[in-house]
N, CA, C and O atoms as a Maestro MAE file, in Angstrom:
{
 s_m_m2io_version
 :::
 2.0.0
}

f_m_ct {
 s_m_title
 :::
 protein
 m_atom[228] {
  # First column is atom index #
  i_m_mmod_type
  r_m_x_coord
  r_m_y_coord
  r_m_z_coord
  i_m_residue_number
  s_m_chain_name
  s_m_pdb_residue_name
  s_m_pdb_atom_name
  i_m_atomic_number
  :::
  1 25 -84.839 20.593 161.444 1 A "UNK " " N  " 7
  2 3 -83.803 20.855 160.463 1 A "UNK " " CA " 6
  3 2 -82.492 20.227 160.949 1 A "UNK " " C  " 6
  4 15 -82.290 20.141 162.160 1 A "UNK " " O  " 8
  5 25 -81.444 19.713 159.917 2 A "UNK " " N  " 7
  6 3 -80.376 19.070 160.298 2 A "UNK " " CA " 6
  7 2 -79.545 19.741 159.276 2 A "UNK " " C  " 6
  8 15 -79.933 20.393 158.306 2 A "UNK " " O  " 8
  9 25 -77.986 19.397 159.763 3 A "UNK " " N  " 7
  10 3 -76.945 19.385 159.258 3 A "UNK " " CA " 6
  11 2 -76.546 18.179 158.524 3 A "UNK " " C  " 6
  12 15 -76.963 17.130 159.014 3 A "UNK " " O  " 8
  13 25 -75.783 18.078 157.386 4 A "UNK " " N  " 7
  14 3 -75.060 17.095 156.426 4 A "UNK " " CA " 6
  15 2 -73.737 17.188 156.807 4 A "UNK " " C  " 6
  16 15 -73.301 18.337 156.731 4 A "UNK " " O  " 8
  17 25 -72.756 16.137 157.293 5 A "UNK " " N  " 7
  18 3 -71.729 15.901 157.159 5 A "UNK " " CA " 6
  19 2 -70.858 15.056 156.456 5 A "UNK " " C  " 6
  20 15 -71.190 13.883 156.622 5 A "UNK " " O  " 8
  21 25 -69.748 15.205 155.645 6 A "UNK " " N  " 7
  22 3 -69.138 14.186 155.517 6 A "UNK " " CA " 6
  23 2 -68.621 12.913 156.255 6 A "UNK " " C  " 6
  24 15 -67.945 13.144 157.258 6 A "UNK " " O  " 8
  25 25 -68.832 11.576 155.916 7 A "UNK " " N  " 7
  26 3 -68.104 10.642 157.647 7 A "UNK " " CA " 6
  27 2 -67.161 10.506 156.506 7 A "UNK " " C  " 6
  28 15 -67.211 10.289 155.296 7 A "UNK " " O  " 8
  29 25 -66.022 10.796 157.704 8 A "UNK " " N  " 7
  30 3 -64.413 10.686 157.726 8 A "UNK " " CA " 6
  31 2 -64.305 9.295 157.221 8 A "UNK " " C  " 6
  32 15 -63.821 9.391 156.093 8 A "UNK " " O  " 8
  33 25 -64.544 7.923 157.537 9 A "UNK " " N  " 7
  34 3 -64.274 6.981 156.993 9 A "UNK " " CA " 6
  35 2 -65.078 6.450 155.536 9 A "UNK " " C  " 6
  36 15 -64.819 5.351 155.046 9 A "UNK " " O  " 8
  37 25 -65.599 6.941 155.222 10 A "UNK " " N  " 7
  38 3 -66.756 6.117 153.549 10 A "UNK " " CA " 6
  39 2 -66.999 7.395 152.690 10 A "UNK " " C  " 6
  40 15 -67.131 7.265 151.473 10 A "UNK " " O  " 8
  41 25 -67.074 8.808 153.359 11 A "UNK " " N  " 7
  42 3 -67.476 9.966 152.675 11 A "UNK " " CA " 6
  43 2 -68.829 10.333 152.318 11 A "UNK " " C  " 6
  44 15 -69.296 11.264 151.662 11 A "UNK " " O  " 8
  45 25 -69.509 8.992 153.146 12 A "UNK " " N  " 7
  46 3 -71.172 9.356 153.319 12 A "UNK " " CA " 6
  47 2 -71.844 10.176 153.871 12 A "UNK " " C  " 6
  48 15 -71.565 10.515 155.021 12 A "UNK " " O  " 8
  49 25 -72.818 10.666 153.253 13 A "UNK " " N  " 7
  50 3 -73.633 11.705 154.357 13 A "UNK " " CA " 6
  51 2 -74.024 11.486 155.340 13 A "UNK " " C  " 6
  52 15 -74.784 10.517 155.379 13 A "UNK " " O  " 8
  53 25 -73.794 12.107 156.456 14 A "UNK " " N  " 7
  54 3 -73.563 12.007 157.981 14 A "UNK " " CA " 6
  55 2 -74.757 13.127 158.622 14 A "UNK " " C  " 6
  56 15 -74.151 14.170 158.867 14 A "UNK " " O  " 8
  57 25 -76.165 13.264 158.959 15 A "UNK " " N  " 7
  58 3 -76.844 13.819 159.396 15 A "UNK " " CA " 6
  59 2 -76.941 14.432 160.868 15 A "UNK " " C  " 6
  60 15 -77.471 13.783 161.770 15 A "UNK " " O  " 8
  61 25 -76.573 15.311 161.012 16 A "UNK " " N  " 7
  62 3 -76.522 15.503 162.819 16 A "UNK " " CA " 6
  63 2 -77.624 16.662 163.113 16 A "UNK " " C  " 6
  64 15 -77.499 17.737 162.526 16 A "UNK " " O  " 8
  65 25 -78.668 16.463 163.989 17 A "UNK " " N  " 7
  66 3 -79.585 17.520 164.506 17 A "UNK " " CA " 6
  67 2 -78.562 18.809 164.716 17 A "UNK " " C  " 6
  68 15 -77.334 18.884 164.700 17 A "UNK " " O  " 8
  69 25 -79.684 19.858 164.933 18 A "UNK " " N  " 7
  70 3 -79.448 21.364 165.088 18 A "UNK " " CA " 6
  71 2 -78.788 21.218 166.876 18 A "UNK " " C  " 6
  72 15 -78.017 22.047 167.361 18 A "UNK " " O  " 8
  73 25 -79.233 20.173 167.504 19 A "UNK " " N  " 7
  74 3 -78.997 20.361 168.770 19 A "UNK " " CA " 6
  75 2 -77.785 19.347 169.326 19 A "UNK " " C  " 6
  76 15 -77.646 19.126 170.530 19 A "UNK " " O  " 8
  77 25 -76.813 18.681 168.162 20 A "UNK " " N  " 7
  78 3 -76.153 18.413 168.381 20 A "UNK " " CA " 6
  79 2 -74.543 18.530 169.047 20 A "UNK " " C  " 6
  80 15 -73.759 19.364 168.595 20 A "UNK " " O  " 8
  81 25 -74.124 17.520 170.260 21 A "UNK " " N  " 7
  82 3 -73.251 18.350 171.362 21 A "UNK " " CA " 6
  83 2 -71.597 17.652 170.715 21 A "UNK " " C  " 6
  84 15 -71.467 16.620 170.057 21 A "UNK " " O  " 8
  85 25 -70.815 18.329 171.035 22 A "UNK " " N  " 7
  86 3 -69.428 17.866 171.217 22 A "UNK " " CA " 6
  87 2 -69.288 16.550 172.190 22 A "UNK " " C  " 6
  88 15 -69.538 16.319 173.373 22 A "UNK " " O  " 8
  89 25 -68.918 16.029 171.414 23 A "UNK " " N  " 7
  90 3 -68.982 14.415 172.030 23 A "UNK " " CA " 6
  91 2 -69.832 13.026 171.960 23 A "UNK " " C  " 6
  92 15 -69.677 11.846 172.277 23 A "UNK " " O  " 8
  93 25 -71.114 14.100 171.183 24 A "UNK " " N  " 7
  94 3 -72.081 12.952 170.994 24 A "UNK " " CA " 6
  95 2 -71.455 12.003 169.691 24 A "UNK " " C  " 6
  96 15 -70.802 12.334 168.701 24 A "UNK " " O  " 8
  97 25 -72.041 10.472 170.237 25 A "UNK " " N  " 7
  98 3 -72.140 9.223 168.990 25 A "UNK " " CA " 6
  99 2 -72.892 9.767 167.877 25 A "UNK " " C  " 6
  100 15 -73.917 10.425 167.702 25 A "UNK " " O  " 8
  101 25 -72.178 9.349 167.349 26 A "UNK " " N  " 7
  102 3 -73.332 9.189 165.643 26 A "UNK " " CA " 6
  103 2 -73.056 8.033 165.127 26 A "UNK " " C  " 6
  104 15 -72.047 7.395 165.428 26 A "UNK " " O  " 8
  105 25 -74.034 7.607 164.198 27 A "UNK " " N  " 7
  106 3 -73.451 6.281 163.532 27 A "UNK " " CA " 6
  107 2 -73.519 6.526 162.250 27 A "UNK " " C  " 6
  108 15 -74.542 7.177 162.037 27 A "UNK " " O  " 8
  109 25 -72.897 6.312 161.237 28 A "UNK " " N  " 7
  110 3 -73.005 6.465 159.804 28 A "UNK " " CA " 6
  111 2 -73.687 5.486 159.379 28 A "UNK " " C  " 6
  112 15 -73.494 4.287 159.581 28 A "UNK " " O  " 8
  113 25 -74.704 6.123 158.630 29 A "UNK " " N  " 7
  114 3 -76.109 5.240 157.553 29 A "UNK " " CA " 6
  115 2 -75.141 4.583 156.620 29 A "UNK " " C  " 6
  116 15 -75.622 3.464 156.440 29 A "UNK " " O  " 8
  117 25 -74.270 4.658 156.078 30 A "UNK " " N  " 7
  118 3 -73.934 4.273 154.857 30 A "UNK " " CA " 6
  119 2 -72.712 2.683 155.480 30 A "UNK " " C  " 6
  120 15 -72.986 1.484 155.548 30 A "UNK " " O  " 8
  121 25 -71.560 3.341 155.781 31 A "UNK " " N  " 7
  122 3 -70.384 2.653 156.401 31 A "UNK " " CA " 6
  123 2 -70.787 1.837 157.925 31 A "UNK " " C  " 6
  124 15 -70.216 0.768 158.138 31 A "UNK " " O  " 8
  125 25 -71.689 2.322 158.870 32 A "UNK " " N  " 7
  126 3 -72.044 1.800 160.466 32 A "UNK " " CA " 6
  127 2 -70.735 2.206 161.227 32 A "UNK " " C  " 6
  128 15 -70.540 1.376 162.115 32 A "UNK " " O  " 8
  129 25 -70.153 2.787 161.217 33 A "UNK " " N  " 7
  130 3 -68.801 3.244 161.791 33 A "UNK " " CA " 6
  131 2 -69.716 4.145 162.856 33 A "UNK " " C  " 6
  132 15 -70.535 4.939 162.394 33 A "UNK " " O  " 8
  133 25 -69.573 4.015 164.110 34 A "UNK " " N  " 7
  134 3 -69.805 4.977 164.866 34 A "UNK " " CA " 6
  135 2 -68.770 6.180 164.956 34 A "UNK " " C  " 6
  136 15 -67.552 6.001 164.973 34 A "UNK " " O  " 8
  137 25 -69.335 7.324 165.007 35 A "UNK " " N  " 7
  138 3 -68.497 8.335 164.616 35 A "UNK " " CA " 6
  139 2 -68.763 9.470 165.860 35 A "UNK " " C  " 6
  140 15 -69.867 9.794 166.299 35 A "UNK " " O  " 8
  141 25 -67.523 9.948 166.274 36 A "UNK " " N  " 7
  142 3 -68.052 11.541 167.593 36 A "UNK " " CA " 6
  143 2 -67.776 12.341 167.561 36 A "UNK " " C  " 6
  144 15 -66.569 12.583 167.516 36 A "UNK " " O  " 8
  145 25 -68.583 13.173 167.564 37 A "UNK " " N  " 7
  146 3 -68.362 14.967 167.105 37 A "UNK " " CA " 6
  147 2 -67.071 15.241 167.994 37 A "UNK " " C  " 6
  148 15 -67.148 14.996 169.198 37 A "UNK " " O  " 8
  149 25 -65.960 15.709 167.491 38 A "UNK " " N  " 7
  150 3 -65.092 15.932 167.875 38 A "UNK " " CA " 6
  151 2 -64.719 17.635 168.090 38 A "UNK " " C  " 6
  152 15 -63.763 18.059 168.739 38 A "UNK " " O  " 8
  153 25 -65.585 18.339 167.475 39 A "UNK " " N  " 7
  154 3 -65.613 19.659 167.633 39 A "UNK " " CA " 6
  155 2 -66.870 20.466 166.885 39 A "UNK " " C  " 6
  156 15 -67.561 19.738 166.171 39 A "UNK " " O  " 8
  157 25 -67.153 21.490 166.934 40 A "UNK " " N  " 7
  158 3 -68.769 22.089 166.647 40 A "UNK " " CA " 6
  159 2 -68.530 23.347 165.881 40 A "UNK " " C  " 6
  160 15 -69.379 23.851 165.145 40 A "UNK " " O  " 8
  161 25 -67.424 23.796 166.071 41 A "UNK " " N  " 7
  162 3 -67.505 24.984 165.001 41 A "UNK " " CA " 6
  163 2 -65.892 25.155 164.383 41 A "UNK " " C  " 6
  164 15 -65.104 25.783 165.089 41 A "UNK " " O  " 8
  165 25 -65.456 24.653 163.198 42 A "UNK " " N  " 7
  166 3 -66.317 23.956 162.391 42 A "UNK " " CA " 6
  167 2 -66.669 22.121 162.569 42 A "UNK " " C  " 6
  168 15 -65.807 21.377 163.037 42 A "UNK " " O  " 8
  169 25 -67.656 21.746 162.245 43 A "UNK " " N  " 7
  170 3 -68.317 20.769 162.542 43 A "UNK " " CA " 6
  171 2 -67.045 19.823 162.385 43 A "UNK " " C  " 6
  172 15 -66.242 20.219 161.540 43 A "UNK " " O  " 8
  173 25 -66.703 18.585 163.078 44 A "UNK " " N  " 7
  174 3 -65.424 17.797 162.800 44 A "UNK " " CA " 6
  175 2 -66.301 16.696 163.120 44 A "UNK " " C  " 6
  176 15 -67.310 16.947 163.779 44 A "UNK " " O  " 8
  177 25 -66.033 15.363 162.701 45 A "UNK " " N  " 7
  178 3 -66.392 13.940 162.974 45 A "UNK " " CA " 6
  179 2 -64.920 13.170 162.795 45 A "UNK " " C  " 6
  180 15 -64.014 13.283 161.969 45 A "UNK " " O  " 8
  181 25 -65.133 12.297 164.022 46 A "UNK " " N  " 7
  182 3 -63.553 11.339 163.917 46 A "UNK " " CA " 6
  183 2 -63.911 9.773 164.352 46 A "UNK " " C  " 6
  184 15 -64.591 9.694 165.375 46 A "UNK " " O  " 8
  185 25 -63.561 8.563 163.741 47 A "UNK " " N  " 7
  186 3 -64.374 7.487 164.239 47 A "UNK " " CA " 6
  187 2 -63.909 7.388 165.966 47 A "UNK " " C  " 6
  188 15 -62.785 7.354 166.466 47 A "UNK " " O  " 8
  189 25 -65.034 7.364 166.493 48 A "UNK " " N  " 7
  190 3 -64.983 6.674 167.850 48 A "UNK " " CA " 6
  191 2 -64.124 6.219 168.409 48 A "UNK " " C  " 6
  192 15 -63.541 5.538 167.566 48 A "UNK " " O  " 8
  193 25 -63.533 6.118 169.490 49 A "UNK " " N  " 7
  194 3 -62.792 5.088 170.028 49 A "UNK " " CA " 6
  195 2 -63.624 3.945 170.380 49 A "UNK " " C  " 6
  196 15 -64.734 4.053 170.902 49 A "UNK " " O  " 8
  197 25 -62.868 2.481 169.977 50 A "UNK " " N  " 7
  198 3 -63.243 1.601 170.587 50 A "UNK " " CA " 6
  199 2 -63.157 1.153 171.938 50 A "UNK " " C  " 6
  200 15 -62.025 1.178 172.419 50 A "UNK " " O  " 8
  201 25 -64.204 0.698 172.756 51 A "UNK " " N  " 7
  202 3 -64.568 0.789 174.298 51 A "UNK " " CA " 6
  203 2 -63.346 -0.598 174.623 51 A "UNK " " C  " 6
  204 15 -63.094 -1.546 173.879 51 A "UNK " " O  " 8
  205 25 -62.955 -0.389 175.525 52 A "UNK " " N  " 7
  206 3 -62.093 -1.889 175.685 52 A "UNK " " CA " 6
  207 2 -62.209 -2.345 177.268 52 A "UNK " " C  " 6
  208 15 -62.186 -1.632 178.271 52 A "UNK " " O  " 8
  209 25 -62.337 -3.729 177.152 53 A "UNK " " N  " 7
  210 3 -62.498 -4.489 178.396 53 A "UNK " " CA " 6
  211 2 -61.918 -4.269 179.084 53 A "UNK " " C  " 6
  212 15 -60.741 -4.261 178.724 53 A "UNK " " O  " 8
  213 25 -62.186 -3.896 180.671 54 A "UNK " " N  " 7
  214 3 -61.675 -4.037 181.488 54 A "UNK " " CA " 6
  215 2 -61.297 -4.831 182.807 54 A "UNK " " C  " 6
  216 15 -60.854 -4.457 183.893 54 A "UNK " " O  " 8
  217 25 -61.639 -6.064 182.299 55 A "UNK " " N  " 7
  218 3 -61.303 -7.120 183.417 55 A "UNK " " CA " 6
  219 2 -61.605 -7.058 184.215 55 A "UNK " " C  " 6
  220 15 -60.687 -7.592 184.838 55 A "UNK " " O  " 8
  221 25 -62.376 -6.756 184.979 56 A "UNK " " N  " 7
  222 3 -62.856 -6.149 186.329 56 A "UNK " " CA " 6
  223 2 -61.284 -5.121 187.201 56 A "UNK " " C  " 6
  224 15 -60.992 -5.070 188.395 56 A "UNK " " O  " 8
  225 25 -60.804 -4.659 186.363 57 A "UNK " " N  " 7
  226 3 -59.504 -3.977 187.207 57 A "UNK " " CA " 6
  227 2 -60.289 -2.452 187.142 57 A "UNK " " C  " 6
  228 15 -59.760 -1.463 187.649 57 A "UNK " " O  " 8
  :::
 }
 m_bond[227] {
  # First column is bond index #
  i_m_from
  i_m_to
  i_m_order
  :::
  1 1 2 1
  2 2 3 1
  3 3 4 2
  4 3 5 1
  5 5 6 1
  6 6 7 1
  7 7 8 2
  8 7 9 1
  9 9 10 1
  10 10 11 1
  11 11 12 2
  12 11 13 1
  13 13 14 1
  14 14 15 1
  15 15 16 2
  16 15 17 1
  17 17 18 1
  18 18 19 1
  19 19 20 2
  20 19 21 1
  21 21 22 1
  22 22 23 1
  23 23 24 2
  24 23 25 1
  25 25 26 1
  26 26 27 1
  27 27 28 2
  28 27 29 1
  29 29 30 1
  30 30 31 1
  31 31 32 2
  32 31 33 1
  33 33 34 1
  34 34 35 1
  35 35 36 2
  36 35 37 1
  37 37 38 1
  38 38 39 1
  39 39 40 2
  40 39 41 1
  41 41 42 1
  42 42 43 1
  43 43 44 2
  44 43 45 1
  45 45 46 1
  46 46 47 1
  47 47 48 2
  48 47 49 1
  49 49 50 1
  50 50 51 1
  51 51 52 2
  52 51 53 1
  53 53 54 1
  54 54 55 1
  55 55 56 2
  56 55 57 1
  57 57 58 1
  58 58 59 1
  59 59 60 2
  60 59 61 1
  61 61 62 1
  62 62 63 1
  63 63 64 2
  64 63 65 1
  65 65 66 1
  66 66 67 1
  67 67 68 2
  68 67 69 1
  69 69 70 1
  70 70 71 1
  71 71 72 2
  72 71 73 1
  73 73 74 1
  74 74 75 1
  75 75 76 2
  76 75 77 1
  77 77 78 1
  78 78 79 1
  79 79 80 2
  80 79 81 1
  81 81 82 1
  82 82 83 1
  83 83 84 2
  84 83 85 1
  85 85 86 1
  86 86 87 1
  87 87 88 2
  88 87 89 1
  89 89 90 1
  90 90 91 1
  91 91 92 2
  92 91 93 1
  93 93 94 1
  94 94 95 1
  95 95 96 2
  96 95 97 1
  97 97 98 1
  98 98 99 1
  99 99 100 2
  100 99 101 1
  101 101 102 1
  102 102 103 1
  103 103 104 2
  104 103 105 1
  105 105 106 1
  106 106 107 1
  107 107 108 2
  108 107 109 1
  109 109 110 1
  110 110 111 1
  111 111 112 2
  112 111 113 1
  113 113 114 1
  114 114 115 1
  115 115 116 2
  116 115 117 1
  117 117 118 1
  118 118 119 1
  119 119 120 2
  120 119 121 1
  121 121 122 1
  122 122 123 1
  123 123 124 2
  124 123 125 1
  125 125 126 1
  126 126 127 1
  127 127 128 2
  128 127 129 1
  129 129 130 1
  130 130 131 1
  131 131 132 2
  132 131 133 1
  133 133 134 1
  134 134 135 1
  135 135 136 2
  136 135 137 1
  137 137 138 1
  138 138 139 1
  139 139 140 2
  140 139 141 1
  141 141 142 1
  142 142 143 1
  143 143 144 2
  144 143 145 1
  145 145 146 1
  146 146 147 1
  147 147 148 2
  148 147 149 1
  149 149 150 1
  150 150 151 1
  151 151 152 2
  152 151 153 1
  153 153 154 1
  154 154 155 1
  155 155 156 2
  156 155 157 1
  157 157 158 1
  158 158 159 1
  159 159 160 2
  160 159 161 1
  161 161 162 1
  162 162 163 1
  163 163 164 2
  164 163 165 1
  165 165 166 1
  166 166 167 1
  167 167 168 2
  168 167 169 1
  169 169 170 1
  170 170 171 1
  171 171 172 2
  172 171 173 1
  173 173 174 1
  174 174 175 1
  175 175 176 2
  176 175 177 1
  177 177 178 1
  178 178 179 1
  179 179 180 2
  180 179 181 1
  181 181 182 1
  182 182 183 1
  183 183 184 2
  184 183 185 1
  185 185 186 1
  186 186 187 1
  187 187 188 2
  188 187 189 1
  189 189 190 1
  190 190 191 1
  191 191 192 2
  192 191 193 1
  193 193 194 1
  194 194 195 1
  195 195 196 2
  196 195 197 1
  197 197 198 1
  198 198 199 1
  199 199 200 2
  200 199 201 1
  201 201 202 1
  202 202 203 1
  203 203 204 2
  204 203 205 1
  205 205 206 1
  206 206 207 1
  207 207 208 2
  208 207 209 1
  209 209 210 1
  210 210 211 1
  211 211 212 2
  212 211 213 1
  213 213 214 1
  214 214 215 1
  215 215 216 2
  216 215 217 1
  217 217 218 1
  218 218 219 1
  219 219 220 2
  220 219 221 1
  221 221 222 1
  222 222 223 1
  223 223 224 2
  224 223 225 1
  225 225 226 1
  226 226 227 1
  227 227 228 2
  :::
 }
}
């Protein structure tokens, strides 16, 4: 069994398992926006931060 969420960016349905954690990736089926649970009760989704290079520093 899963949960339906709205994704914050397209307003597509956003599916997250029963065993889903604070912090995990998701990716939206509809938009591809990776999206991360930003909090669990009540359920929040916020797009991802993008990872950025670090030059070898």
């Amino acid at each position: 069994m899963s949960k339906t969420i709205e994704c914050p960016i397209c307003g597509g349905d956003v599916s997250l398992a029963n065993d889903t954690i604070q912090g995990e990736l998701i990716e939206c089926q509809d938009c591809g926006t990776e999206l991360e649970v930003t909090n669990l009760n009540p359920i929040k989704l916020a797009e991802a931060p993008q990872e950025e290079e670090d030059w070898g520093e």
